[in-house]
N, C-alpha and C positions, 0 to 999 in steps of 0.2 A: 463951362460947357465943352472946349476945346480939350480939356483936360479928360473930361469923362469917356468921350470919341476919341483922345489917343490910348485912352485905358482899355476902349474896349477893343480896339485895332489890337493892342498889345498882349492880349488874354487871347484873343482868337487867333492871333499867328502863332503862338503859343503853345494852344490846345492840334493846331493842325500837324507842327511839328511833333510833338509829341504822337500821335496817331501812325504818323508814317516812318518812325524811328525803326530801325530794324535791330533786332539782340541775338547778337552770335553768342550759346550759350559755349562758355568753355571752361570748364573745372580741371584739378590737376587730375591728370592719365591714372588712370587705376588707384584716384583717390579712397575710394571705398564708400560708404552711403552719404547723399548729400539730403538727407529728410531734413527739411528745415530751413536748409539754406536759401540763401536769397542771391540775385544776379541780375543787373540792371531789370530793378524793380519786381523783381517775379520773383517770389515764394513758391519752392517745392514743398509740396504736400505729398506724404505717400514714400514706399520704398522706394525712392529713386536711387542710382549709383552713379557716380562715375566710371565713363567707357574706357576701356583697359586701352586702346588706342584713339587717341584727339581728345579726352575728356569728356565727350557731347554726353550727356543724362540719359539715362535709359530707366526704364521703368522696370525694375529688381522683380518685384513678384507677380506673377501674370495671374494670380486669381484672388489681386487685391488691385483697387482704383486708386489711381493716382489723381493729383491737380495740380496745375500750377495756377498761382494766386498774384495776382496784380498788387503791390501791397498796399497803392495810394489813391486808391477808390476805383473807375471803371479808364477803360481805353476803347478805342476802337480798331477791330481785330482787323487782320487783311490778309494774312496768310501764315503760314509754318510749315519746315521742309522736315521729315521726318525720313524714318530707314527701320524697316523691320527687323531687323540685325540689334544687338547688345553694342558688337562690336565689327571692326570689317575681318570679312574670311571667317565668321562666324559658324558652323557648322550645322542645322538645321536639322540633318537629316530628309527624312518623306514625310516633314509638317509642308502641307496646305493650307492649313486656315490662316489667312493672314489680313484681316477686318477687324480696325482696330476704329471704335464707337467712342464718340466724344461727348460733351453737352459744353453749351456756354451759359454759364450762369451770370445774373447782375446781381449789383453789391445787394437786393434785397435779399439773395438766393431763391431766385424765380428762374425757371429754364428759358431760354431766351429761343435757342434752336440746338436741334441735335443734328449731327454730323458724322458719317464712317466714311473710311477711306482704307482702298486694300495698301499693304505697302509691300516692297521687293525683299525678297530675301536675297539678295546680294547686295554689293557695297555701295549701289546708290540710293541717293534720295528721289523723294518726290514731293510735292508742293501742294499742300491743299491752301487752295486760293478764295476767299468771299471776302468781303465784306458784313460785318457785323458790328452795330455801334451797343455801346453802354455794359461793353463785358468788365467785370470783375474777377473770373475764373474759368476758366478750362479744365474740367472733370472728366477723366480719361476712364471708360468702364475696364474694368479686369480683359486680360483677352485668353484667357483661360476659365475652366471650370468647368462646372454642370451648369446645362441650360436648364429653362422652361419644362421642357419636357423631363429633364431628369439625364441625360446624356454627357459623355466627358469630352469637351471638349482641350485638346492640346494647345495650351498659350504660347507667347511667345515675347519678346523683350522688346519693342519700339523703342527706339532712339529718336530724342528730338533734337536739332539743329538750330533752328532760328525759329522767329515770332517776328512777325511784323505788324 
């Protein structure tokens, strides 16, 4: 019995670390597409690249959906700091749109909750923060295209930095 209550002490301090680990993603500086790869546990899904300065991922084609993919079943989410920029001193131009739509999926691929967050176009970050148990993926929508309506919407490249 003492054995079973140290196992389950041992599985749940376990399961909590794991939960609050935080992953600086960092690939080499202007490696070129990292679709595929994998970095303390997370699978990229999608055009992703590496950022021509710091490495951090960006999301290459803005009117195709990106994911990254938990690869050893679900986690519970807590935050990621993200940058509407490719790279820093990135050049923009007079793009405005800058609301980049998420989903959390769980390992059944069931939508768990959807999430938008505007981000900067300049070189800092910003933090989208909750709380969310039982995810297996993050499904980032296109942030370009044609809407609903039929309209062109201008994308634009999100960088992501860390997952917690």
């Amino acid at each position: 019995m003492k054995k079973l209550i140290v196992a389950m002490i041992l599985v749940f301090s376990m399961a909590l670390g794991a939960s609050a680990q935080t992953i600086n993603f960092d690939f080499v500086a202007g490696g070129g597409s990292i679709e595929g790869s994998a970095q303390g546990g997370f699978v990229f899904g999608g055009p992703w690249y590496s950022s021509s300065i710091g490495g951090d991922p960006y999301m290459e084609t803005y009117n195709q959906a990106h994911s990254l993919t938990f690869s050893t079943g679900a986690f519970v989410f807590n935050s990621m700091r993200l940058n509407g920029l490719p790279w820093d001193d990135y050049d923009m131009g007079s793009q405005t749109y800058n609301t980049l739509v998420f989903d959390f999926i769980d390992s059944s691929n069931n939508t768990i909750a959807t999430r938008s967050i505007n981000l900067p176009f300049d070189n800092s970050y910003v933090s989208f923060v909750e709380n969310i148990s039982n995810v297996h993926s993050i499904n980032f929508h296109a942030t370009g295209g044609y809407d609903l309506a039929g309209s062109w919407i201008n994308g634009f490249w999100p960088r992501l930095d860390t997952v917690t």
